[in-house]
C-alpha positions in Angstrom: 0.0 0.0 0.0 1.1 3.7 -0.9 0.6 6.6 1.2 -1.0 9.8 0.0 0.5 12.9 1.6 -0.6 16.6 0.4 2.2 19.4 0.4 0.2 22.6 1.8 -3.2 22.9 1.0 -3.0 23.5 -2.9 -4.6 20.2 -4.1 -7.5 20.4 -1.1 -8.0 23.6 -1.9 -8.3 22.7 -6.1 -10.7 19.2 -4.7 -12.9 21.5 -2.4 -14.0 23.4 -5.4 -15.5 20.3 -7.4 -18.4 19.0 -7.6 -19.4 15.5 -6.0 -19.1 13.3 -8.8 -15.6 14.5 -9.7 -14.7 14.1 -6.0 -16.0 10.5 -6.4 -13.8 9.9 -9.2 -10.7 11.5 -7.6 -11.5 9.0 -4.5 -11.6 6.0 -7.1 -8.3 6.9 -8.7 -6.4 7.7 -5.6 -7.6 4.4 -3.8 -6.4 2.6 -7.1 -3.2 4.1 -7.1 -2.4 4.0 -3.0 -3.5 -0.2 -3.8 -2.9 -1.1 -6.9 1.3 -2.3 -7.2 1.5 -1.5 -11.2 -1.2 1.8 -11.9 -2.4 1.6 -15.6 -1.0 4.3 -17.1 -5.0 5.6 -17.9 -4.4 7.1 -14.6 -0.9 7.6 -13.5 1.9 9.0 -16.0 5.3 9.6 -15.9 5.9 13.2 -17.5 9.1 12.9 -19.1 12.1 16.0 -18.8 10.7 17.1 -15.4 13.0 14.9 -13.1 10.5 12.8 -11.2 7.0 14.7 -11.8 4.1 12.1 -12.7 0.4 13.3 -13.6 -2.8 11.8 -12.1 -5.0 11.8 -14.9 -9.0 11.5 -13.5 -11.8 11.5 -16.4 -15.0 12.2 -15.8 -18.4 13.5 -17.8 -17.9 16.7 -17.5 -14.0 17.2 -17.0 -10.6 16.1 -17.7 -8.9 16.9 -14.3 -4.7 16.6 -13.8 -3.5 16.0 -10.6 0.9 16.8 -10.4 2.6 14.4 -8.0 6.4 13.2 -7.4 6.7 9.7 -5.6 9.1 10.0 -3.1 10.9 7.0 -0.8 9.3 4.6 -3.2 6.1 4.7 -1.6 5.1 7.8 -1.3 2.8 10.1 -3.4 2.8 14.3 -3.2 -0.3 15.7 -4.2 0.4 19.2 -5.2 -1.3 21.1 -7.9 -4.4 20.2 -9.7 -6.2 21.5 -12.5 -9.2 21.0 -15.2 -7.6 20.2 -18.6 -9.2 21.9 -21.5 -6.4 21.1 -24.6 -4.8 17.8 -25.5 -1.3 19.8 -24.2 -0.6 20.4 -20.5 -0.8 23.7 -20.0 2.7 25.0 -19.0 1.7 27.4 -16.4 0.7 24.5 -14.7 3.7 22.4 -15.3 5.7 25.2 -13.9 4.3 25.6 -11.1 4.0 21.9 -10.1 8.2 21.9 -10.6 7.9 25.1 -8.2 5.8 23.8 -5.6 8.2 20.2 -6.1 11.3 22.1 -5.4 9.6 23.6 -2.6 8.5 20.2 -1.3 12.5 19.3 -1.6 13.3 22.3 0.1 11.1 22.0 3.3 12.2 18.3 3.5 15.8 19.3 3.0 15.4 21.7 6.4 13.6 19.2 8.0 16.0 16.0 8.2 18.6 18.6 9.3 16.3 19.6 12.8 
């Protein structure tokens, strides 16, 4: 079993904005990844050139949502940014700041193990 941990409060604050259905859908395809050992990649892929970054990809009726998230100590997922997808390309505003808000994860865990 993976563990789900969220860096701040970006990704609650994107999921607290959703309707019901989406949130149910979210639920499904966090449960599959925190379970399943290999994730289809229909729901979790590796984004190449970003050094680690992978993309939570939830469909439903009305929305293509992205979730950005690094694994870290092998087991470990970081939910950071999420985002409704409305073109076949990730936007890269959103990219960005997913490899902002992943550096800042490094950072704070950096400062951390050193306390």
């Amino acid at each position: 079993m993976r563990k789900i941990l969220f860096f701040g409060d970006y990704f609650l604050k994107f999921y607290a904005r959703l309707d019901s259905k989406s949130k149910e859908k979210i639920d499904f395809v966090l449960d599959l990844i925190r379970t399943v050992e290999i994730v289809p990649i229909k729901f979790l892929k590796y984004l190449e050139g970003t050094d680690g970054l992978y993309e939570i990809k939830v469909r439903t009726f009305k929305y293509n949502i992205r979730i950005f998230s690094p694994f870290d100590e092998g087991n470990l997922i970081i939910l950071f940014n999420g985002f409704v997808k409305k073109t076949k390309k990730t936007p890269k505003k959103e990219l960005e700041y997913a490899l902002k808000l992943k550096e800042g994860y490094l950072q704070e865990k950096s400062k951390r193990k050193k306390e």
